[in-house]
N, C-alpha and C positions, 0 to 999 in steps of 0.2 A: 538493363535493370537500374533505375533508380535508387538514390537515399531508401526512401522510405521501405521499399522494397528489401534492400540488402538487411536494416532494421528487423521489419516482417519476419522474414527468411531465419535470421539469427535465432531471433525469439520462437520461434515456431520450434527450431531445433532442440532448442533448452529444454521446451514445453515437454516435448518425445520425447524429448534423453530423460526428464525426470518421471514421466511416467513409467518409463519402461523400467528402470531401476529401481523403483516404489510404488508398490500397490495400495496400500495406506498411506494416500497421500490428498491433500486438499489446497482448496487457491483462498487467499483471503482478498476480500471483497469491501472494501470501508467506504465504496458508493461515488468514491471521487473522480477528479478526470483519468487518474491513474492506473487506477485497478481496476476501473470501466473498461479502459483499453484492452488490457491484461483480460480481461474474461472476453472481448472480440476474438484477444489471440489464442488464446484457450479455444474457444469453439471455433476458431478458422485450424488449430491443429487437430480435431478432432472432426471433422465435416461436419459442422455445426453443433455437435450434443458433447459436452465436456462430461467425462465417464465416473468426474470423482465432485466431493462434495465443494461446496462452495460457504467459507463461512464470515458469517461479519460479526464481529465483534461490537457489541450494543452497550455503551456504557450510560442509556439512560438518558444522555443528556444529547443527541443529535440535534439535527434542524427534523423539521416535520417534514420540508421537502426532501431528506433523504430518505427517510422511512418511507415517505408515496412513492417513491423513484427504484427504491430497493424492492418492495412488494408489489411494482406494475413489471416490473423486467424480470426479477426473477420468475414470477409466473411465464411473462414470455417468453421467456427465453428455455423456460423446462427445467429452472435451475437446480438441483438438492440442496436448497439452502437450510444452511445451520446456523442458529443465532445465539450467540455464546454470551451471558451475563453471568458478575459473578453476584450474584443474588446474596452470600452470606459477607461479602463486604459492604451491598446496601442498604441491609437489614441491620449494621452495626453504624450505619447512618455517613458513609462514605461515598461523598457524589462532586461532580465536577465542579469547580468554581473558581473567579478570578481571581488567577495569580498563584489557583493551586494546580498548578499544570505536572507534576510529578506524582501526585499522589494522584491523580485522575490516571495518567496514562499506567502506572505501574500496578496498581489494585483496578482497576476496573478494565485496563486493557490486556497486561501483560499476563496477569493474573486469572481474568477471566480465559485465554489462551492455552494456560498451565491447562485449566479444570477441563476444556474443551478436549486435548489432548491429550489427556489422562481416560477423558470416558471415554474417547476413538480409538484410542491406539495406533494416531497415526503418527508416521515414520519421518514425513517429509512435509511441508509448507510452501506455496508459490506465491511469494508475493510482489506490490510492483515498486518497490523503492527505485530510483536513479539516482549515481553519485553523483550527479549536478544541484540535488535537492540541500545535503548538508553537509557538512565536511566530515564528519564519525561516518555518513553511506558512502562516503570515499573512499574508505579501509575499505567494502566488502568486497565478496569475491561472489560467482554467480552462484557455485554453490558452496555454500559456509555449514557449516555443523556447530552445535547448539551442543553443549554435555552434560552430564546427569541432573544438572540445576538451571540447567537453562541458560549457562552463560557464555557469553560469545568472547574467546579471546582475540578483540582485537589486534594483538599485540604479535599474533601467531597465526599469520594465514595463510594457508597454501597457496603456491606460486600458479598461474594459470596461463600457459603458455601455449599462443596457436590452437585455441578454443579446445585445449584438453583438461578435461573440469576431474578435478578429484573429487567423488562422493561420499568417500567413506573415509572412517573417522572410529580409532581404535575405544572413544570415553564419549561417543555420541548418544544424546536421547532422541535425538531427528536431524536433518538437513534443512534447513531454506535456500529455497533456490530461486534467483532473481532476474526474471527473464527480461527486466526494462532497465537492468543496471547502464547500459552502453547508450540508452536513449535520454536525452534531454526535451525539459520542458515544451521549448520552441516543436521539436519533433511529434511532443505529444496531440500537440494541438493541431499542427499541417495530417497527421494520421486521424485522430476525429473526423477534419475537416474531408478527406478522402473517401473516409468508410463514410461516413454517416451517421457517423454514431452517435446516438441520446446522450445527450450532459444534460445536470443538474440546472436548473433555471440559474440557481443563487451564483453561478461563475458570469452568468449577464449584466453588463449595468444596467441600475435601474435609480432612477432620482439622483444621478453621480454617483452611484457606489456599487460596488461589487467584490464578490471574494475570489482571493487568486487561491485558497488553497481550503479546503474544508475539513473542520477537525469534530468536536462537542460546540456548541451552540456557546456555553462562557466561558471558553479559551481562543474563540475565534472571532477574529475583529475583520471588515470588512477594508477594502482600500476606496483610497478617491478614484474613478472609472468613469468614463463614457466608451467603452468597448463593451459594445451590446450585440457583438456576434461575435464567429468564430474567425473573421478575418481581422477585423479591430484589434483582437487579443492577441493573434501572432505578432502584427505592428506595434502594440503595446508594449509588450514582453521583448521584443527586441532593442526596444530603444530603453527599455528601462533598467535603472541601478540599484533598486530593491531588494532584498533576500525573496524568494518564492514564498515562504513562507513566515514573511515577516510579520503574519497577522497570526500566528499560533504562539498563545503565549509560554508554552514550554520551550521555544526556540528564543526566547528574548529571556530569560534563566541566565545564570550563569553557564558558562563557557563551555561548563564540562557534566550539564546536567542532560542536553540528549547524548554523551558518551555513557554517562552512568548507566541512564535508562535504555542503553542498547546494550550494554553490557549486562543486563539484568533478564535481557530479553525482549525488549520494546520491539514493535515493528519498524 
């Protein structure tokens, strides 16, 4: 058994163990390399039909290629996709823009989230964060619990020892549970590379530039790039000293503003 294999295997586990413990439960989906993988792993733990909903959160301001990307797969893929906006904060004229990278993610993503599971009633969330991505998903744990406001005490997290995951949670409104926490970047990409799996064009270069990480359309800045495949990007990524996601402008904030917005409930 290889790496990617042992990876596979882990995550596949997570997947079952949170189904089996949560019937109202769903995977969120925000189109990127990430959560793409996450729903391969999803539908390789479920012989290919994932049994519970899949939702992405739309705050209006995407790329156009992720909307074609999200609406050619989901259909292929037989998704039950749910698309969650919060329509009464863009009605009060609340929308993405540079530099306002907080009130974008917390009203249009967090927010939108709240209302999504509110009208589901669901219990649990699968989503694909890595704690190699930023130092606050370093705290989590694979499965974290969320309490009646949705807030995540970083400060207090159950211990998780020899892959035994505590789920339950005495002041919980749900669970997230993070089946790509153990995986990093470099990995994501050699497991693409493997499956085969569809990414977004816009992670290709193209005229020198590319995006290493895809957020809203004006919080997201492209890098300088000639890695126009999936072998270029592994060799890129290794040799480079960049943050992953040094082109989302909520992550160039102060220090402590994706602590705040995970602490709020951010993804």
């Amino acid at each position: 058994m290889n790496h990617l294999d042992e990876l596979e295997n882990k995550s596949v586990y997570i997947i079952r163990e949170a189904y089996n413990q949560f019937k109202k439960i769903a995977v969120l989906w925000s189109i990127g390399k990430d959560s793409t993988t996450l729903i391969q792993l999803c539908r390789k733990s479920f012989f290919g039909h994932i049994p519970f909903p899949v939702i992405h959160i739309d705050t209006g301001a995407k790329f156009e290629e992720m909307y074609e990307f999200r609406d050619k797969y989901a259909k292929e893929w037989k998704l039950n996709l749910i698309i969650a906006m919060n329509k009464e904060a863009m009605a009060r004229g609340v929308k993405c823009g540079e530099g306002d990278g907080f009130t974008c993610c917390n009203e249009l993503k967090t927010n939108a989230l709240k209302q999504c599971m509110a009208k589901h009633d669901f219990k649990a969330l699968i989503l694909g964060i890595r704690r190699d991505e930023h130092g606050i998903r370093a705290k989590e744990r694979v499965f974290s619990p969320r309490d009646q406001k949705f807030n995540w005490d970083y400060k207090n997290q159950p211990p998780e020892l020899w892959n035994q995951y505590r789920s339950i949670s005495d002041d919980q409104t749900h669970v997230r549970i993070h089946p790509l926490l153990h995986w990093t970047e470099v990995d994501v990409w050699k497991y693409i590379k493997r499956e085969n799996l569809p990414i977004n064009k816009l992670y290709f270069a193209k005229n020198g530039l590319r995006y290493r990480s895809l957020g809203c359309k004006p919080n997201t800045k492209p890098i300088k790039s000639d890695a126009d495949t999936v072998d270029k990007i592994i060799e890129e990524i290794k040799k480079s000293k960049s943050s992953e996601r040094a082109g989302r402008s909520q992550d160039k904030e102060a220090a402590y503003v994706m602590q705040r917005l995970r602490k709020l409930g951010y993804m």
